[in-house]
C-alpha positions as CSV (number, residue, x, y, z in Angstrom):
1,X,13.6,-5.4,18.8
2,X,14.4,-3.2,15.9
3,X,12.1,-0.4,17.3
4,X,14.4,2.1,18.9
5,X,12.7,2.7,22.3
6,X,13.5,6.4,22.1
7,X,11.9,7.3,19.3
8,X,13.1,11.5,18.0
9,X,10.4,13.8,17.1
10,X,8.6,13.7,13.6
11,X,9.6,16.7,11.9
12,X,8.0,16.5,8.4
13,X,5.2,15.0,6.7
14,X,5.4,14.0,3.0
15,X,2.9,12.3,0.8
16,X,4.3,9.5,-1.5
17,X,2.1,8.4,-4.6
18,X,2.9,5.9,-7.3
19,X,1.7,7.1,-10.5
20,X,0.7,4.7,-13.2
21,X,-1.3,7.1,-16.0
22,X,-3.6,8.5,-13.1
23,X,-2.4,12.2,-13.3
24,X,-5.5,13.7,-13.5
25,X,-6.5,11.1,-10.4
26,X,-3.2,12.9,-8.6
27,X,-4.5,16.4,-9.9
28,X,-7.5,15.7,-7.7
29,X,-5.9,14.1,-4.5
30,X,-3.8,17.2,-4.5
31,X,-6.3,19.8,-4.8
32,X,-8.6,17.9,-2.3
33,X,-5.3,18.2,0.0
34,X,-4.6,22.0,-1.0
35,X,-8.3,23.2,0.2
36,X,-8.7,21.2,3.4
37,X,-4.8,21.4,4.3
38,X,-3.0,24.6,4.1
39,X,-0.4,23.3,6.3
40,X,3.5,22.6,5.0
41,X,3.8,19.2,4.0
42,X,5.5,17.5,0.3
43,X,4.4,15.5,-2.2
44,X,6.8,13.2,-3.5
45,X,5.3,11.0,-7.0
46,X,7.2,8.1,-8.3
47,X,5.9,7.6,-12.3
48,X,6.0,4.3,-13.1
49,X,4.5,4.9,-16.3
50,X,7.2,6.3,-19.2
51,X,4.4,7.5,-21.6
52,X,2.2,9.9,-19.0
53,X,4.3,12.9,-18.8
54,X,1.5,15.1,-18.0
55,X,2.5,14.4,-14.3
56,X,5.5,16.4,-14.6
57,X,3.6,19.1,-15.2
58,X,2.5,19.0,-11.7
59,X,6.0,19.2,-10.3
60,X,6.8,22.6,-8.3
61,X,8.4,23.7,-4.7
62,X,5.9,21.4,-3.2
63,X,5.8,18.7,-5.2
64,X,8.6,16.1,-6.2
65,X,8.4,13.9,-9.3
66,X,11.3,11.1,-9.6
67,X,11.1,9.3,-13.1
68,X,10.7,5.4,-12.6
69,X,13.1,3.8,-15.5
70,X,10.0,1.4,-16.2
71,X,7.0,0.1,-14.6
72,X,8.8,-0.8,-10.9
73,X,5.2,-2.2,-10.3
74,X,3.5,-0.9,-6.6
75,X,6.1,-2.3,-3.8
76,X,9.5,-1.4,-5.7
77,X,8.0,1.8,-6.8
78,X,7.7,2.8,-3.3
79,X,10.9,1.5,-2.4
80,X,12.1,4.4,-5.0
81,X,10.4,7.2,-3.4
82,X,11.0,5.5,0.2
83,X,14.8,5.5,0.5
84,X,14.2,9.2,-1.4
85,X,12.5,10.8,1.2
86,X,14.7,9.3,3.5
87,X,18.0,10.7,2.8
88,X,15.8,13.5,3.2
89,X,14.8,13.6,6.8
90,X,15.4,10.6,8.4
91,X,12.6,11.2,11.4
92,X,10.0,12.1,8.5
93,X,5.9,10.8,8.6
94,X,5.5,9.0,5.2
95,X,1.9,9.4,4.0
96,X,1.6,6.4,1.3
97,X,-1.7,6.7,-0.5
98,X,-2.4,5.5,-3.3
99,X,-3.4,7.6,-6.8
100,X,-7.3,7.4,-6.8
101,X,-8.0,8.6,-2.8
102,X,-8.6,11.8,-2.1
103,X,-10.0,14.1,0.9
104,X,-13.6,15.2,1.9
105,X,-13.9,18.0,4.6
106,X,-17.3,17.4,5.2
107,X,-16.3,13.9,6.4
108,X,-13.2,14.3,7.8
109,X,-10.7,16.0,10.2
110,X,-12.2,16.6,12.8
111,X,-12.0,20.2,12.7
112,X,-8.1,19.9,12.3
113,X,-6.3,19.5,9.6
114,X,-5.3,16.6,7.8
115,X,-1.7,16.9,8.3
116,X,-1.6,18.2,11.9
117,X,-4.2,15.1,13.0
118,X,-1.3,12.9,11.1
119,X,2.0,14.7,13.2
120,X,-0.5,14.7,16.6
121,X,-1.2,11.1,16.6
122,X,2.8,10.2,16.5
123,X,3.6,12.4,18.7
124,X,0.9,10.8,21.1
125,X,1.8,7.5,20.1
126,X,5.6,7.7,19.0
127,X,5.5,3.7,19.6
128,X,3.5,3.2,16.6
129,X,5.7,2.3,13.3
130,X,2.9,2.2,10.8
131,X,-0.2,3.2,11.1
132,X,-3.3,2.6,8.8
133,X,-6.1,5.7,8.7
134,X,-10.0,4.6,7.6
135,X,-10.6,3.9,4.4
136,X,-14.3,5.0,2.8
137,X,-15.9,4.4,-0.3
138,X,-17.7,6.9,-2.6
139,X,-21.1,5.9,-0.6
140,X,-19.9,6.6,2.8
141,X,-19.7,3.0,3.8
142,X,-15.8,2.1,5.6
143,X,-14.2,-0.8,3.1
144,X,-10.8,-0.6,5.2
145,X,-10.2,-0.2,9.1
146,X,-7.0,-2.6,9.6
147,X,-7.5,-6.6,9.4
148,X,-6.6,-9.7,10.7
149,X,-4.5,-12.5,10.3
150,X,-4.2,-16.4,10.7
151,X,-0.8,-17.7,11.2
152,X,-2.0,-21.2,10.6
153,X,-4.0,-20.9,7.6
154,X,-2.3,-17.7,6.4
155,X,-5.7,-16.3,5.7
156,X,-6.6,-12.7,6.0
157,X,-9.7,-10.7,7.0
158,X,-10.8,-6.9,6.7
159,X,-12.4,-4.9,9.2
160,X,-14.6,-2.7,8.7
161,X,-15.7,-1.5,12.0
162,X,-15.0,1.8,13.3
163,X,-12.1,1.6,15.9
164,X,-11.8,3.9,19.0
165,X,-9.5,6.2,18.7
166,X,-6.8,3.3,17.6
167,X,-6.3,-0.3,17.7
168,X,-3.5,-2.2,17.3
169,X,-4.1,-4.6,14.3
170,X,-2.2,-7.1,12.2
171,X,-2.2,-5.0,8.9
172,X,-3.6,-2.3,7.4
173,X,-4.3,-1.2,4.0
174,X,-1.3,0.3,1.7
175,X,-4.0,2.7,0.0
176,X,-3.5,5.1,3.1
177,X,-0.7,3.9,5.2
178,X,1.4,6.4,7.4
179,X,5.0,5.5,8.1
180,X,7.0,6.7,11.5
181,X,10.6,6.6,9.9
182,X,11.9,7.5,13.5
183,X,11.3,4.2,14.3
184,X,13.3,2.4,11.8
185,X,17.2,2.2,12.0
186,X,17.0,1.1,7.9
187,X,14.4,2.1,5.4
188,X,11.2,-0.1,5.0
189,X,10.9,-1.8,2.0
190,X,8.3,-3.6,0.3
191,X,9.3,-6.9,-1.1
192,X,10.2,-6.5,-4.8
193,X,8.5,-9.9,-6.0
194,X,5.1,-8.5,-5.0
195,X,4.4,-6.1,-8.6
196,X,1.1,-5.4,-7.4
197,X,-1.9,-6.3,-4.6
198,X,-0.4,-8.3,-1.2
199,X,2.5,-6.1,-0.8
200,X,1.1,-4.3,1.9
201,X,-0.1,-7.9,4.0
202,X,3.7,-8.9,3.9
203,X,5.0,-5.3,4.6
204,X,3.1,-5.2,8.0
205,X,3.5,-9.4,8.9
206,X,7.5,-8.4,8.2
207,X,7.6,-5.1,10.3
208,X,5.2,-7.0,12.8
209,X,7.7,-10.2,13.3
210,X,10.3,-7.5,13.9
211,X,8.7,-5.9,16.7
212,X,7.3,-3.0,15.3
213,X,4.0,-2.1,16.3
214,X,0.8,-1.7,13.3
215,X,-2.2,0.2,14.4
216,X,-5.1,1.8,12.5
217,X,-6.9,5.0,13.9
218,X,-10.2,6.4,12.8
219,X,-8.8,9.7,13.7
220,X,-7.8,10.1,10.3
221,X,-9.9,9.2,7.1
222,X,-9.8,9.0,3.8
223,X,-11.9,8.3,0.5
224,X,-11.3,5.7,-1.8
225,X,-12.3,5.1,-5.6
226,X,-12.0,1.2,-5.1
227,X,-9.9,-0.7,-8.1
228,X,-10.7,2.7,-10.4
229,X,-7.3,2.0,-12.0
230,X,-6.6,-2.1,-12.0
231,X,-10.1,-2.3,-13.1
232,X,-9.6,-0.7,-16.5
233,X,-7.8,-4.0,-17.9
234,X,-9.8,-6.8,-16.1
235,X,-7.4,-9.6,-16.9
236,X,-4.7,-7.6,-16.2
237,X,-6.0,-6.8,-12.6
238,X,-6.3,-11.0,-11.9
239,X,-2.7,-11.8,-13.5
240,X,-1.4,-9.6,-10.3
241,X,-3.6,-10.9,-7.7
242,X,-3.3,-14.5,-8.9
243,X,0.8,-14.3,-8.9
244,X,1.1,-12.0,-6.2
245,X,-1.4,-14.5,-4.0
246,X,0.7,-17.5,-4.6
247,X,4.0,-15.7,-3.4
248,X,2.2,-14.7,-0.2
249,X,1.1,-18.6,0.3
250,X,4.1,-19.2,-0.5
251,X,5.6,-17.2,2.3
252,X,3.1,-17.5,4.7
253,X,1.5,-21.1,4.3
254,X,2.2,-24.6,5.3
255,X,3.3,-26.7,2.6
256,X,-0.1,-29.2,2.1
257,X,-1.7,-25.3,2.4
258,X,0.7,-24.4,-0.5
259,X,0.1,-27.5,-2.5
260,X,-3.7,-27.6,-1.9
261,X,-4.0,-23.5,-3.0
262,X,-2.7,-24.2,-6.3
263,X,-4.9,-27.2,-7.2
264,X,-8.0,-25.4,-6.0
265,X,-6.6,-22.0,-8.0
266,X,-5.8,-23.8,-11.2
267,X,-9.7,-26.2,-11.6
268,X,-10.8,-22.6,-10.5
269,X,-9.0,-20.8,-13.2
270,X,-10.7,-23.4,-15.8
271,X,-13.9,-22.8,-15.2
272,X,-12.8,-19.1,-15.0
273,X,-12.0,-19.3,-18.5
274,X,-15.4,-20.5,-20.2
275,X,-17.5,-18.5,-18.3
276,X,-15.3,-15.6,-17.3
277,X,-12.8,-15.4,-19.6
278,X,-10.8,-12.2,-19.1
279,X,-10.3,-13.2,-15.5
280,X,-9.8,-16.5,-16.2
281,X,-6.8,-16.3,-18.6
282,X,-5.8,-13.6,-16.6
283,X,-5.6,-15.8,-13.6
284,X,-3.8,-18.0,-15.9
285,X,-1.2,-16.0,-16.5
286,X,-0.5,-15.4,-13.1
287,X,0.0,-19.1,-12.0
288,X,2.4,-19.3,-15.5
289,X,4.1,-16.3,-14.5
290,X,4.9,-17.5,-10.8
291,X,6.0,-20.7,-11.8
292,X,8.0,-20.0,-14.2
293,X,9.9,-17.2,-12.3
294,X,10.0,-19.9,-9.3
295,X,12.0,-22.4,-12.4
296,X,14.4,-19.5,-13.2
297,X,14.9,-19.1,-9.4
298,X,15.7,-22.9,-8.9
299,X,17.9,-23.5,-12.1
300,X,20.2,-20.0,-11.0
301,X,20.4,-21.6,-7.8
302,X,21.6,-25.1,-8.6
């Protein structure tokens, strides 16, 4: 088991963001922090996108920008700000959450505050390595509470019940997704071949097969602006589900699963195109995109 068994102390809390042209999106996650939170805590923003330098503009004691030196995608831009924050304090809560969340203090907290519900639950539960926090949507409803997963079929549900307190679960959702680095001899790391959507799946099956324990509490909540930022370019949004699906099948299926996946996804895809089309080609491009970096792959290897 990788987990050390004596776990030290948390003795910071920092936010990690991946920006991709959502600064005013950060603007408001931070000031919804700032009201309900007046605790110390840092902010550490990885800009993945080159042309919004507005973000920098955020940057003080407080708050950490680190340049990208392109579009690292999701997983390898929070591989940047991981191993960052590490070198930093080594026993350190990570708080990943993503761009368009932010905090309501007529929902949440429970009278504490945000941070200090965060340091109390892993200092209750130091055995906990990652830890997933409720996940609401503008009307209230929960969309994210942890999930399941099928080893056999490599399918993947969402729950969306409220748990007690905390449950241990197979994986939880990387739009709020706290971190115990006390528990990990090396830095997590998301797998680079996920750019986008999945990442967080394989990140907690990886953790999970390595004997680190995933939880999600409804202790700690958050709100969510579902898809506000993949949906502005539709076929966009599908290229990286599409692609980034076929690598966790891939990874996680049986090979008739494998075979069968891509057959259904690609007589899917067609119809897609005549009657959808911006999710159709953009579905297409995913399946060329993966199969043609699975070619590269083989020829470099042979």
């Amino acid at each position: 088991m990788s987990v050390d068994e004596n776990p030290v102390k948390v003795k910071s809390l920092y936010f990690l963001i991946v920006n991709y042209n959502s600064s005013n999106l950060i603007a408001r996650l931070i000031d919804s922090l700032q009201v309900n939170d007046q605790s110390k805590y840092q902010i550490v923003i990885v800009n993945n996108s080159v042309t919004d330098q507005e973000i920098f503009s955020l940057e003080n004691d407080q708050i950490k920008v680190i340049a990208a030196p392109e579009n690292l995608g999701f997983g390898r831009g929070c591989n940047l700000g991981l191993n960052w924050i590490k070198e930093q304090d080594d026993q350190a809560i990570i708080w990943l959450i993503n761009p368009d969340a932010y905090f309501n203090s007529d929902q949440l907290n429970q009278g504490k505050s945000i941070t200090g519900n965060a340091i109390a639950f892993f200092i209750k539960q130091p055995q906990i390595s990652i830890l997933g926090t409720t996940v609401y949507n503008s009307q209230g409803e929960i969309t994210a509470a942890g999930g399941t997963f099928n080893w056999e079929t490599a399918a993947l549900s969402i729950n969306t019940s409220l748990p007690e307190d905390y449950q241990k679960t197979a994986w939880v959702s990387g739009c709020s997704l706290l971190i115990n680095l006390a528990n990990f001899k090396e830095c997590p790391s998301f797998d680079p071949r996920y750019f986008l959507y999945y990442e967080d799946l394989d990140f907690c099956l990886r953790y999970s097969q390595q004997g680190h324990q995933i939880a999600v509490t409804s202790s700690i909540k958050v709100n969510h602006d579902t898809s506000s930022i993949t949906d502005r370019n539709q076929r966009t949004k599908y290229q990286y589900i599409t692609h980034s699906y076929l690598i966790h099948i891939e990874k996680y299926g049986t090979f008739p699963i494998f075979i069968l996946t891509n057959i259904r996804m690609s007589l899917n895809t067609i119809r897609l195109i005549i009657y959808r089309p911006e999710e159709g080609l953009g579905k297409l491009r995913g399946i060329y995109n993966y199969w043609q970096t699975r070619l590269i792959n083989f020829q470099e290897t042979n």
